[in-house]
Backbone as JSON Lines, residues from 0, in Angstrom:
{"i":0,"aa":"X","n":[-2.27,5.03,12.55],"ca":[-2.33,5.86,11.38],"c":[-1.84,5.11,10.15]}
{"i":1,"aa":"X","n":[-0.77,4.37,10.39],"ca":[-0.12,3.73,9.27],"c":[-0.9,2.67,8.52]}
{"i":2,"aa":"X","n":[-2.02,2.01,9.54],"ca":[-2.83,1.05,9.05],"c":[-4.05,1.72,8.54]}
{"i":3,"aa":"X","n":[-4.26,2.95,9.09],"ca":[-5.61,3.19,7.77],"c":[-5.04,3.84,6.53]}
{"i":4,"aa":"X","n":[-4.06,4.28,6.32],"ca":[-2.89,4.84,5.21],"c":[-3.15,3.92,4.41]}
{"i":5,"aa":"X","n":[-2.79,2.28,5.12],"ca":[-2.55,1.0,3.98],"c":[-3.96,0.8,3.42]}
{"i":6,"aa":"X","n":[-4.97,0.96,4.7],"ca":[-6.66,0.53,4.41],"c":[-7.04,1.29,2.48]}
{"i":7,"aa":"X","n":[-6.32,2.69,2.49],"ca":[-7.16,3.41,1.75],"c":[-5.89,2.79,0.08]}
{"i":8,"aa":"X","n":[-4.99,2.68,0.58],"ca":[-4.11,2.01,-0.46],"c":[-4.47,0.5,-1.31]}
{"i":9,"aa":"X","n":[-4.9,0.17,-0.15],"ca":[-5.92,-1.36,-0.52],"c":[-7.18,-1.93,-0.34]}
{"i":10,"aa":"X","n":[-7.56,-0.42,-0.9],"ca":[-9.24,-0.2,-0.66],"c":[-10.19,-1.32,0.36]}
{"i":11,"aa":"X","n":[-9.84,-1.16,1.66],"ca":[-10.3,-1.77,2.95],"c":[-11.02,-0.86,3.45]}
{"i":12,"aa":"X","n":[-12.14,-0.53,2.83],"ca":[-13.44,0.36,3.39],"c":[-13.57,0.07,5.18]}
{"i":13,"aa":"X","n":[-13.77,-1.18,4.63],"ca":[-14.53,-1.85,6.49],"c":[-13.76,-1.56,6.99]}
{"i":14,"aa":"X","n":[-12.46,-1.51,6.78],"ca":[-11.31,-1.4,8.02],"c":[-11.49,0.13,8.5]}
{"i":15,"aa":"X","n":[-11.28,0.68,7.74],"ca":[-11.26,2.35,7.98],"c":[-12.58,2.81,8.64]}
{"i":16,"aa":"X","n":[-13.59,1.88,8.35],"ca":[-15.24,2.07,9.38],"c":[-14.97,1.48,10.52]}
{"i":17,"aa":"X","n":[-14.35,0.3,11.22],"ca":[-14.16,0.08,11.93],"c":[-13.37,0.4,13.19]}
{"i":18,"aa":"X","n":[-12.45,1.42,12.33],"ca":[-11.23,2.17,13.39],"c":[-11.82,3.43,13.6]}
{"i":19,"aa":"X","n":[-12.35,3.57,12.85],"ca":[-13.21,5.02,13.65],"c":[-14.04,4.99,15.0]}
{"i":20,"aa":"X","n":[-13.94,5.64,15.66],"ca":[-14.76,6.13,16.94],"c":[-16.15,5.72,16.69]}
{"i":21,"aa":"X","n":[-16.81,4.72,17.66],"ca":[-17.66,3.49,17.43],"c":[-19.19,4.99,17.14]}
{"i":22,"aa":"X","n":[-18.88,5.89,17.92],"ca":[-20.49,7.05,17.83],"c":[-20.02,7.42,16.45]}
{"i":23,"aa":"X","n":[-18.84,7.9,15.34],"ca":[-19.0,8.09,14.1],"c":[-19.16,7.35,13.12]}
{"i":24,"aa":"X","n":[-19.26,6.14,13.86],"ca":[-19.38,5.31,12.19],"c":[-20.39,5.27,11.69]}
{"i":25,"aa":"X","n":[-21.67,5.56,11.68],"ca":[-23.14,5.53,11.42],"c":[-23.09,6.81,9.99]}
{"i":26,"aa":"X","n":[-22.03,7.7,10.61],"ca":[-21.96,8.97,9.68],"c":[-20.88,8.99,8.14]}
{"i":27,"aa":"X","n":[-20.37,7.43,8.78],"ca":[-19.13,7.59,7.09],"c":[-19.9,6.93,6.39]}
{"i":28,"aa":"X","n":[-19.45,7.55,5.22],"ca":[-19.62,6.94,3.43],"c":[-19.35,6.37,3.08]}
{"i":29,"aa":"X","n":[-19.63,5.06,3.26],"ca":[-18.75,3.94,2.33],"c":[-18.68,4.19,1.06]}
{"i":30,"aa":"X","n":[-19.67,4.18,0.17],"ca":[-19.49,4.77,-0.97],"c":[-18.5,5.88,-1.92]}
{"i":31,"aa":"X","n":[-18.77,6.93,-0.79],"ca":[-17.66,8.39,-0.94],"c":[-16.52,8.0,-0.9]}
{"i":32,"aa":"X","n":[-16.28,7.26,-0.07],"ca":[-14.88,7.22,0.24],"c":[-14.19,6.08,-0.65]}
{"i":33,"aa":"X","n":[-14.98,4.99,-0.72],"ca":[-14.03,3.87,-1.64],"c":[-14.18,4.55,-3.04]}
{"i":34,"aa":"X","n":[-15.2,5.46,-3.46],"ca":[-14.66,5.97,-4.84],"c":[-13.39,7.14,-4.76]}
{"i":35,"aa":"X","n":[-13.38,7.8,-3.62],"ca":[-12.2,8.58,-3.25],"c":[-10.86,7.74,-3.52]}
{"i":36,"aa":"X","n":[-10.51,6.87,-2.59],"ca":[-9.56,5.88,-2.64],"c":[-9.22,5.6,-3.88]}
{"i":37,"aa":"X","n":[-10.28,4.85,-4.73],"ca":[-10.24,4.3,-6.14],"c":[-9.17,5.1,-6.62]}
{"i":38,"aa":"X","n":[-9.89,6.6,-7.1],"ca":[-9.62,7.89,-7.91],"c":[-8.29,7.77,-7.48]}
{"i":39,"aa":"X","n":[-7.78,7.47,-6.79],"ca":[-6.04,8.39,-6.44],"c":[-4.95,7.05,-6.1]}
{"i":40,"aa":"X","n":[-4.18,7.46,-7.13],"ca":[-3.15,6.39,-6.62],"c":[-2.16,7.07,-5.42]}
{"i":41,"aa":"X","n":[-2.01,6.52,-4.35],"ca":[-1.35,6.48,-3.41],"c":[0.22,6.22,-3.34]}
{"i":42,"aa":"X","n":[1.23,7.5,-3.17],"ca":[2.58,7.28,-3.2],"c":[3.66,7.1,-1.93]}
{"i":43,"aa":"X","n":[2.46,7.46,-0.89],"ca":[3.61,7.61,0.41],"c":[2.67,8.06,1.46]}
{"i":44,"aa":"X","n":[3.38,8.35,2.49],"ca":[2.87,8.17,4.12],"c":[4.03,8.99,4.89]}
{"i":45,"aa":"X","n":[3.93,10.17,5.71],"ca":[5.05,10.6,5.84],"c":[4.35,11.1,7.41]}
{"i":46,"aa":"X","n":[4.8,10.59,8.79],"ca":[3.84,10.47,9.92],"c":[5.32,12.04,10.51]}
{"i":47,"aa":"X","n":[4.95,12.94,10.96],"ca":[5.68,14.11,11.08],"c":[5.48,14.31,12.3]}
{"i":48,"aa":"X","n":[4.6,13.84,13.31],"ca":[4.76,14.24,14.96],"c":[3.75,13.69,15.38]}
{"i":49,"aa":"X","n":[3.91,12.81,16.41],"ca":[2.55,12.05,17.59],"c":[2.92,12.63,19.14]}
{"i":50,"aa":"X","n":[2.06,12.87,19.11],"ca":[1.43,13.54,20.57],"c":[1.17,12.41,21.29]}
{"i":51,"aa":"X","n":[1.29,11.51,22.52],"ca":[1.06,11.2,23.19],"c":[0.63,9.17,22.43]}
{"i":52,"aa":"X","n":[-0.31,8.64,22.73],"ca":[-0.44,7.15,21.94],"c":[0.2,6.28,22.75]}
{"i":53,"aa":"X","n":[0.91,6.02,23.72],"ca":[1.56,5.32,24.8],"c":[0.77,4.19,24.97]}
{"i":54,"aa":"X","n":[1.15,3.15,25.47],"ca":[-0.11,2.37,25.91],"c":[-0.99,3.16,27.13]}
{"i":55,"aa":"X","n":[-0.32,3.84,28.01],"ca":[-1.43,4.29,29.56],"c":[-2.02,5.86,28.84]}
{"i":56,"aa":"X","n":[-1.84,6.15,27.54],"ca":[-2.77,7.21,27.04],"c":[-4.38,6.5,26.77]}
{"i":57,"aa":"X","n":[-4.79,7.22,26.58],"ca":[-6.39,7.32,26.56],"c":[-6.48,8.08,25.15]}
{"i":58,"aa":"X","n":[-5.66,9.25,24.84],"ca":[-5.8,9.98,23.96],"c":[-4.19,10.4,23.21]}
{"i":59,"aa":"X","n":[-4.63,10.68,21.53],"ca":[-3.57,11.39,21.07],"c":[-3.28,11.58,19.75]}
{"i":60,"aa":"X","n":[-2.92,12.43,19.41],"ca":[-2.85,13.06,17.8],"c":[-1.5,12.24,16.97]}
{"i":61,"aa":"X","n":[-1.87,12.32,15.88],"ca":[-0.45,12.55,15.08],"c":[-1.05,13.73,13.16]}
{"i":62,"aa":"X","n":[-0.06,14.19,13.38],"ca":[-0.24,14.92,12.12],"c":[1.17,14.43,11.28]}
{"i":63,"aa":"X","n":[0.2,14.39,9.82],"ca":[0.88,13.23,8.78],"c":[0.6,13.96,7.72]}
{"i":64,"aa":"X","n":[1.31,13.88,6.28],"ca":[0.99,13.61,5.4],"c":[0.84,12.53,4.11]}
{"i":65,"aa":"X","n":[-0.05,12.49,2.88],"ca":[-0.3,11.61,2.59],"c":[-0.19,11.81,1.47]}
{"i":66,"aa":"X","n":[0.87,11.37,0.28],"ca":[1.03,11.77,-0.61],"c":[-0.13,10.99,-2.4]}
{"i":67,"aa":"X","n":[-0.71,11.69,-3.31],"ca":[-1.28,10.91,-4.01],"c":[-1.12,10.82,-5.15]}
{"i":68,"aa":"X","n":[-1.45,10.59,-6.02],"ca":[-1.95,11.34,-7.76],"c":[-3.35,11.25,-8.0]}
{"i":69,"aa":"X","n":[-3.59,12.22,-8.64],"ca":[-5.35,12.25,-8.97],"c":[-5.06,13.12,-10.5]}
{"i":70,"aa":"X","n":[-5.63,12.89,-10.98],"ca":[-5.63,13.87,-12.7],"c":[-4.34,13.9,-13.03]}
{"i":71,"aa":"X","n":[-3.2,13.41,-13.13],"ca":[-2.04,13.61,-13.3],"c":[-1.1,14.75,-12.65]}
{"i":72,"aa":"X","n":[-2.03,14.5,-11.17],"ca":[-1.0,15.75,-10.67],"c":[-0.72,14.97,-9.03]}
{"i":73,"aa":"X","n":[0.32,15.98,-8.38],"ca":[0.87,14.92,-7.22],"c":[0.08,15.96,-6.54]}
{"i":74,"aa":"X","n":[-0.5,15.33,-5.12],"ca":[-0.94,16.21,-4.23],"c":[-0.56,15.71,-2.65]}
{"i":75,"aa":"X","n":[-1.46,16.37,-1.71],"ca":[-0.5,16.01,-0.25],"c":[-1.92,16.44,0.66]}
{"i":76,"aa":"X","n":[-2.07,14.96,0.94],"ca":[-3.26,15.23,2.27],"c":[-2.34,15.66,3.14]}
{"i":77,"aa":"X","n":[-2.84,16.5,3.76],"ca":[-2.07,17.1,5.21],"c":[-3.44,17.79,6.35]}
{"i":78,"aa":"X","n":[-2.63,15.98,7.41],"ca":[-4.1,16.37,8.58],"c":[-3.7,16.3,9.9]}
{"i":79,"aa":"X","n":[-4.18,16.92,10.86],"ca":[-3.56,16.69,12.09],"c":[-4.85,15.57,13.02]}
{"i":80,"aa":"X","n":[-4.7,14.73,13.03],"ca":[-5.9,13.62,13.24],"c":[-5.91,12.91,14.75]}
{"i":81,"aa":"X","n":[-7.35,13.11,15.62],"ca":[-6.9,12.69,16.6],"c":[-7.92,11.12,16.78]}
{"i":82,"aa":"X","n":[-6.88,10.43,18.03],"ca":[-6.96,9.19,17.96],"c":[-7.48,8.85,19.82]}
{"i":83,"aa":"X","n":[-8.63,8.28,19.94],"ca":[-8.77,7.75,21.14],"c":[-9.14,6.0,21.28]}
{"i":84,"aa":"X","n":[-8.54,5.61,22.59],"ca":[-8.44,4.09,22.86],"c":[-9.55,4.08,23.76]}
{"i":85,"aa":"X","n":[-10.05,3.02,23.13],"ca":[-11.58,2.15,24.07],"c":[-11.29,0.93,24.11]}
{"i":86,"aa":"X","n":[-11.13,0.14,25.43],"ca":[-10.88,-1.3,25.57],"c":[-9.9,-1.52,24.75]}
{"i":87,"aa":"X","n":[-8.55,-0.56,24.54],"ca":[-7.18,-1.22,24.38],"c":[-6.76,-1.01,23.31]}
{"i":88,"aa":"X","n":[-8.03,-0.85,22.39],"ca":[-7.98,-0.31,21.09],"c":[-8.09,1.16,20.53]}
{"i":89,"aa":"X","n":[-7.05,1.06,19.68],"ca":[-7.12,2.93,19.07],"c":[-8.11,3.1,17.74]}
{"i":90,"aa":"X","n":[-8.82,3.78,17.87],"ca":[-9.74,4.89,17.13],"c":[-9.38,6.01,16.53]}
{"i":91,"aa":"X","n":[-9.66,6.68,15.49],"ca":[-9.93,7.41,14.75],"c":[-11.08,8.45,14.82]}
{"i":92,"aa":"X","n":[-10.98,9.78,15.58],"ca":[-12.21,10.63,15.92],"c":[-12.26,11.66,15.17]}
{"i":93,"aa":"X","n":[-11.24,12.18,15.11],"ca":[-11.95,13.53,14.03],"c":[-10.37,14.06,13.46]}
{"i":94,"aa":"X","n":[-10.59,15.12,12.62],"ca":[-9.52,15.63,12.2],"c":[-9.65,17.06,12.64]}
{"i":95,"aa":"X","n":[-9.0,17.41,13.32],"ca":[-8.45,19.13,13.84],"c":[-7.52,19.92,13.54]}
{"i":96,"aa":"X","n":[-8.26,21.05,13.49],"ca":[-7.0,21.82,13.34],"c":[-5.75,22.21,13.34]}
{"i":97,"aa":"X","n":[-4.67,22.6,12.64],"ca":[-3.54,22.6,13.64],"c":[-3.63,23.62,13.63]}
């Protein structure tokens, strides 16, 4: 989590396509998103509970928030985001509910 936090802080598109779940990447925006990134300066990272992520997991959440500025105002991504490992490596699959 902490490394796509930094990806969007230092506008590393590819990185953030790459950590995603290899069947969603066909569906992100490069475009959308590095003008997203651009738009907002980034103040903080605040990781509030992980579910599971072990090395012998397969699967597991963490819900975070993400603090920004956009128009001169402070705001707060808040996502509960889950994460699965393929060949050792962790992924990025979707964002769910809490």
């Amino acid at each position: 989590m902490r490394s796509r936090y930094s990806a969007y802080v230092l506008l590393n598109i590819s990185y953030l396509k790459e950590t995603m779940w290899p069947k969603k990447q066909s569906g992100f925006d490069e475009t959308a998103t590095a003008q997203w990134a651009r738009d907002n300066h980034w103040t903080g990272l605040r990781v509030l509970e992980v579910q599971n992520g072990r090395e012998t997991d397969r699967d597991g959440t963490v819900l975070f928030e993400a603090k920004y500025l956009a128009g001169g105002r402070l705001n707060t991504h808040r996502e509960l985001s889950r994460f699965r490992k393929k060949a050792g490596r962790w992924y990025y699959v979707e964002a769910i509910p809490e």
